[in-house]
C-alpha positions as CSV (number, residue, x, y, z in Angstrom):
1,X,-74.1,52.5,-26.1
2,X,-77.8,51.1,-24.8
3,X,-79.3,50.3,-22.0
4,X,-81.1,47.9,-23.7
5,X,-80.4,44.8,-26.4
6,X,-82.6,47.0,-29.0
7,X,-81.9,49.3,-31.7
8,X,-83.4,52.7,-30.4
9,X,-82.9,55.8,-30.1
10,X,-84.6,56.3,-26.5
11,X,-82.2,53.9,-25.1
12,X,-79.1,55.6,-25.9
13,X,-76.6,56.4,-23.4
14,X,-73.5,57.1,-25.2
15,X,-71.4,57.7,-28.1
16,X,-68.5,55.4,-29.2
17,X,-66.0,56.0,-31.6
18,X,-63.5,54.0,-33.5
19,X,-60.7,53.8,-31.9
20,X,-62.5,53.9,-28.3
21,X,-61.8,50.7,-25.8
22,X,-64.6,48.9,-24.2
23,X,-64.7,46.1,-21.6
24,X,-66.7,43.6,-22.2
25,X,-68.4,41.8,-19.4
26,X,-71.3,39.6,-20.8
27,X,-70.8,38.5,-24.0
28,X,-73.9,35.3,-23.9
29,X,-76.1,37.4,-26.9
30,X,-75.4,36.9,-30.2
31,X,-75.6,40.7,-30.9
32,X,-75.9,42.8,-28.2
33,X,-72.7,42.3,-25.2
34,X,-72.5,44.3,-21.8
35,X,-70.0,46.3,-21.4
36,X,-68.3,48.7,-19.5
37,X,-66.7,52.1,-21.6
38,X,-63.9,53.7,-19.6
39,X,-64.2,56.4,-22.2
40,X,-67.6,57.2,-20.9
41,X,-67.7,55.5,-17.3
42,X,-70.6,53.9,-18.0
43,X,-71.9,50.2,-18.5
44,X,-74.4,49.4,-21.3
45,X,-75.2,47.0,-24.4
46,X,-73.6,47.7,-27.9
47,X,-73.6,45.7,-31.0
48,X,-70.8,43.0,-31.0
49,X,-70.5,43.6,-34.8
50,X,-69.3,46.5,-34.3
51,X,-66.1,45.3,-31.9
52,X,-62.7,43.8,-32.6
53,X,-60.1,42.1,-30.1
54,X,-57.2,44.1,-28.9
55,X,-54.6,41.8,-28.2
56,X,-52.0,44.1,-26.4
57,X,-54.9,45.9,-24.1
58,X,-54.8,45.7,-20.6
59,X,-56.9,42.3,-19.2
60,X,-60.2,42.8,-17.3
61,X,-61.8,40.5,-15.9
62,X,-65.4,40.4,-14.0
63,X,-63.7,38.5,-10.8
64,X,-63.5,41.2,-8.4
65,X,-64.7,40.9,-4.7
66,X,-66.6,37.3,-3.7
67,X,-69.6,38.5,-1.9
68,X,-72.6,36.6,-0.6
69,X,-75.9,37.6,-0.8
70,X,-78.1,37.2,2.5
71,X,-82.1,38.3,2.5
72,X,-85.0,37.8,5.2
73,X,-87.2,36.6,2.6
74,X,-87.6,36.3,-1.2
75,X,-84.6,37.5,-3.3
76,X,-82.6,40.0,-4.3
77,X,-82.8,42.0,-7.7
78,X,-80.4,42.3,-10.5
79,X,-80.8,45.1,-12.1
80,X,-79.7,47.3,-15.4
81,X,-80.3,50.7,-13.4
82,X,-79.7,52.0,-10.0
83,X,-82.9,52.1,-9.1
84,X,-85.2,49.8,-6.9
85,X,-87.8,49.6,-10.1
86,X,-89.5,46.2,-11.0
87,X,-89.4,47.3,-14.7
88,X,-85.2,46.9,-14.6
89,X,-85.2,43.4,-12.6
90,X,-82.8,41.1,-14.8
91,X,-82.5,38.4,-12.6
92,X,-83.1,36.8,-9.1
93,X,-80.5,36.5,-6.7
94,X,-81.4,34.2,-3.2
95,X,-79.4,34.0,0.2
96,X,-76.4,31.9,-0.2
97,X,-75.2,32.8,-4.1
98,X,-71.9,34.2,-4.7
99,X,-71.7,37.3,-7.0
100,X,-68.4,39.4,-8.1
101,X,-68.5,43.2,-7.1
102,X,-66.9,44.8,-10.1
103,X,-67.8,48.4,-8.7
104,X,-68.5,50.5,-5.6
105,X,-68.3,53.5,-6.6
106,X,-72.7,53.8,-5.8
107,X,-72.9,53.9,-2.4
108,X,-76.2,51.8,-3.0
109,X,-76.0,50.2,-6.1
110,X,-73.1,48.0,-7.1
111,X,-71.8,46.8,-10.2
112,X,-71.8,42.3,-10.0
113,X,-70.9,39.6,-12.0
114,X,-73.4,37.2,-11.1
115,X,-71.8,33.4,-12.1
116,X,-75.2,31.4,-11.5
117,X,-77.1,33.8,-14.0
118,X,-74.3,34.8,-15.9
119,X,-75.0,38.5,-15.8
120,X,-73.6,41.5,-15.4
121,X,-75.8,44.2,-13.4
122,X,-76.4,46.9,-10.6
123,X,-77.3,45.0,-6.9
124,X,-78.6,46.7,-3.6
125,X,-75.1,46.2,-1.6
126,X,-76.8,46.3,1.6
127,X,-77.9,42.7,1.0
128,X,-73.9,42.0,0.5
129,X,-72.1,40.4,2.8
130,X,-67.9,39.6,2.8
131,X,-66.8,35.9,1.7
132,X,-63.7,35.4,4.2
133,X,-60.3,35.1,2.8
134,X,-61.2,36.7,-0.7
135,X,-59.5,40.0,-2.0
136,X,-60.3,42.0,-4.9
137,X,-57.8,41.4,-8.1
138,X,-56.6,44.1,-10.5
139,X,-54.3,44.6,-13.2
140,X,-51.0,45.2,-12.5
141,X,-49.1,47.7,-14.5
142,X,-45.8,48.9,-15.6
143,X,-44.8,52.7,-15.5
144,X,-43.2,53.6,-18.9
145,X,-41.6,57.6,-19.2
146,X,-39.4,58.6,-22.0
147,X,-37.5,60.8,-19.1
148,X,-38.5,62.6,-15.2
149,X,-41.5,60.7,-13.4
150,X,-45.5,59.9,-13.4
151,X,-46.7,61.4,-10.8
152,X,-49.1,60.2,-8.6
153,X,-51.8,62.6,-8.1
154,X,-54.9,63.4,-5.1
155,X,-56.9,64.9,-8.0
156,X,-57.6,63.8,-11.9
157,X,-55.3,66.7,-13.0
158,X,-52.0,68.0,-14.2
159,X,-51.3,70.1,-11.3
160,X,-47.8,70.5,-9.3
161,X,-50.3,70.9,-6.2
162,X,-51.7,67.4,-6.1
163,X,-48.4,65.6,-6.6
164,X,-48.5,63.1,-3.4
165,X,-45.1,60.7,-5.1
166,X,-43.1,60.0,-8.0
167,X,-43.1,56.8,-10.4
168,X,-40.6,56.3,-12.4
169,X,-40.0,53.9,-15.9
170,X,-40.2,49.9,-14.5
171,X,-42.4,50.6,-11.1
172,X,-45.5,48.7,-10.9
173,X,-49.0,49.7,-10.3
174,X,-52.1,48.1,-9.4
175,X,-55.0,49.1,-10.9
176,X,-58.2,50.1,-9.2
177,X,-60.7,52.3,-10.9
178,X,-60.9,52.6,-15.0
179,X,-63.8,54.7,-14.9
180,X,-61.7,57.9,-15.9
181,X,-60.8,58.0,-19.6
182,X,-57.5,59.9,-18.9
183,X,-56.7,59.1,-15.2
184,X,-56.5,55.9,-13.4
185,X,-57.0,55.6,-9.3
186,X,-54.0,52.8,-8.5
187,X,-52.1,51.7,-5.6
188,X,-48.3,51.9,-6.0
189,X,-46.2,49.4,-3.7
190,X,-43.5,51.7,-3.9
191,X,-45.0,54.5,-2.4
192,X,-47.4,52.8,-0.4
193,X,-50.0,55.1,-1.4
194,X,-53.3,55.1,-3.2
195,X,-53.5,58.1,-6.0
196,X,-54.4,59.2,-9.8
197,X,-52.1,58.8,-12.5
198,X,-52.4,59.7,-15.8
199,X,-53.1,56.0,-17.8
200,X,-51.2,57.0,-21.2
201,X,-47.7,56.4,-19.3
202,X,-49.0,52.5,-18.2
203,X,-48.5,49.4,-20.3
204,X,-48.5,45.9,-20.1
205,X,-51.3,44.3,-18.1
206,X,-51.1,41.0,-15.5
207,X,-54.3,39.8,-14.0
208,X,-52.9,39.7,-10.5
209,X,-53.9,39.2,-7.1
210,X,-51.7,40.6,-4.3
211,X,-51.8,39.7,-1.0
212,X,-48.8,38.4,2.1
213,X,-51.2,36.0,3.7
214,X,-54.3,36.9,6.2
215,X,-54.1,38.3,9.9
216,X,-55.6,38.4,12.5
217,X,-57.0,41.7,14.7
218,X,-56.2,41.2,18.2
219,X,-56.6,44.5,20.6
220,X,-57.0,44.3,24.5
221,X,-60.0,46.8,24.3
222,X,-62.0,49.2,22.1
223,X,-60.7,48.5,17.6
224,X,-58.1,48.8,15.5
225,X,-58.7,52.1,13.0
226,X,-58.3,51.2,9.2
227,X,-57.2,54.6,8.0
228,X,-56.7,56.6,5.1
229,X,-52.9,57.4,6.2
230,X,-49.9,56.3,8.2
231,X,-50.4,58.1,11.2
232,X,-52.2,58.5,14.2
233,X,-55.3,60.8,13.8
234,X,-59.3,60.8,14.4
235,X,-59.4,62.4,11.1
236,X,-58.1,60.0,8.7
237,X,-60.3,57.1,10.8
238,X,-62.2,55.2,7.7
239,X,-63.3,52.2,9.4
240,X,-63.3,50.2,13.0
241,X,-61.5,46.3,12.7
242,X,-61.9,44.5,16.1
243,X,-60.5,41.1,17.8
244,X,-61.3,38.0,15.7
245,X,-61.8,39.9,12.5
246,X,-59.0,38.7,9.8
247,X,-57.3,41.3,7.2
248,X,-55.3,40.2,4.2
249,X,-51.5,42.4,3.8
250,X,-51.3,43.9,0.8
251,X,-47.9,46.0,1.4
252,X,-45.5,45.2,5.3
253,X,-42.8,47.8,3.7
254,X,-43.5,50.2,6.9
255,X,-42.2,49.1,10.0
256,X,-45.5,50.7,11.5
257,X,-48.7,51.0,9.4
258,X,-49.6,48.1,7.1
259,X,-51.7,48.2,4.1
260,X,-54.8,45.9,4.2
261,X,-58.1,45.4,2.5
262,X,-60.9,44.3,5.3
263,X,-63.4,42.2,4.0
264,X,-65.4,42.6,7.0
265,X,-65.9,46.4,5.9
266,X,-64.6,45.7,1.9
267,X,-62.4,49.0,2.5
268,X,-58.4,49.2,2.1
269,X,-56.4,51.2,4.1
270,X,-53.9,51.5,7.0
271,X,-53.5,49.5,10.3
272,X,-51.1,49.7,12.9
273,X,-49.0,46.6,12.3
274,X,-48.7,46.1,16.4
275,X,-51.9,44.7,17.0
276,X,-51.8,42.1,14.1
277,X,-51.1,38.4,14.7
């Protein structure tokens, strides 16, 4: 894997082996395509030759979170590095375009899909701003066990201590974060939790967005605490949501504590149900 559309060895990045998967995310060269290596966690350019279609994989697709881009003046840099750096400018983004987050996982630079450039690369996110009403899609998954449970995990290991729930042969998961080669971060309906799982014991793979409609924050005074848990506590406090400011309903299953992604903050989490309208 490259970071470049070159044979050489000084832009080398990583090793791929038959049998590895990769995702492929710009596919407009006739040689070299972008593409993202869950193997590796890494994006980069590889020779096309070298790749054949898997039918049965799981479906990726770039559409992710539809952002804006807003700046003072001049435009804003698409890059294949996370670094501000004219020599890795790819292309020029202006104030008004539409781009597709793919990943936030840099707390600076994020992984788009621009459409009007057609390119895949690393953005400043600061210079991001939320398109209302959109919510990121993911695969959703099917748990498959030959017997017991998958359990869903706080850590990315086989460890009875990080167990937070149990999935069991037929649940469904969403699917949030690849980078992993062995475990997957996913959101699990059933549970109502957020966790790792360990991918081997997923299959199938429908592009899906989920959502039960957008609504709206209304509180008397002060915000509404997106939260990392269902309950009541400064310490699981992740984000502040106030009057006027819409959320879409991922999962109502709790009489109290909804889960919601917030496009004003592009977080999920958990919101006391009361003060939605």
């Amino acid at each position: 894997m490259r970071t470049a559309k070159a044979y050489d060895y000084s832009n080398e990045i990583g090793k791929l082996y038959t049998g590895d998967q990769v995702q492929v995310t710009d596919a407009s060269d006739f040689v070299y395509w972008y593409v993202y290596a869950p193997g590796l966690g890494k994006y980069g350019y590889v020779n096309s030759k070298y790749l054949t279609a898997v039918y049965d994989s799981p479906a990726y697709s770039v559409a992710g979170i539809a952002m804006t881009v807003r700046v003072d003046s001049g435009y804003l840099a698409l890059r294949n590095g996370k670094a501000y750096d004219a020599s890795n400018e790819i292309g020029k983004m202006y104030t008004g375009e539409t781009v597709y987050v793919i990943d936030m996982n840099d707390p600076d630079y994020w992984t788009v899909y621009s459409p009007k450039l057609g390119l895949t690369g690393y953005t400043n996110q600061h210079y991001l701003y939320a398109v209302s009403g959109t919510i990121p899609s993911y695969d959703a998954m099917t748990v498959r066990v030959q017997s017991g449970y998958l359990a869903l995990r706080t850590a990315k290991a086989y460890d009875a201590s990080n167990e937070i729930g149990k999935l069991y042969t037929g649940d469904t998961v969403y699917i949030e974060d690849t980078s992993d080669s062995r475990y997957w971060w996913v959101y699990a309906p059933t549970l109502g939790q957020e966790g790792y799982v360990n991918k081997d014991y997923l299959t199938g793979g429908t592009f899906y967005t989920y959502s039960l409609g957008s609504w709206t924050v209304s509180v008397q005074s002060g915000y509404l605490a997106l939260r990392t848990a269902k309950a009541y506590d400064a310490s699981n406090e992740i984000g502040k949501l106030y009057t006027g400011e819409t959320v879409q309903v991922i999962d109502a299953s709790d009489s109290k504590y909804w889960y919601v992604y917030a496009p004003t903050l592009n977080m999920y989490g958990y919101v006391n149900a009361d003060y939605l309208y």
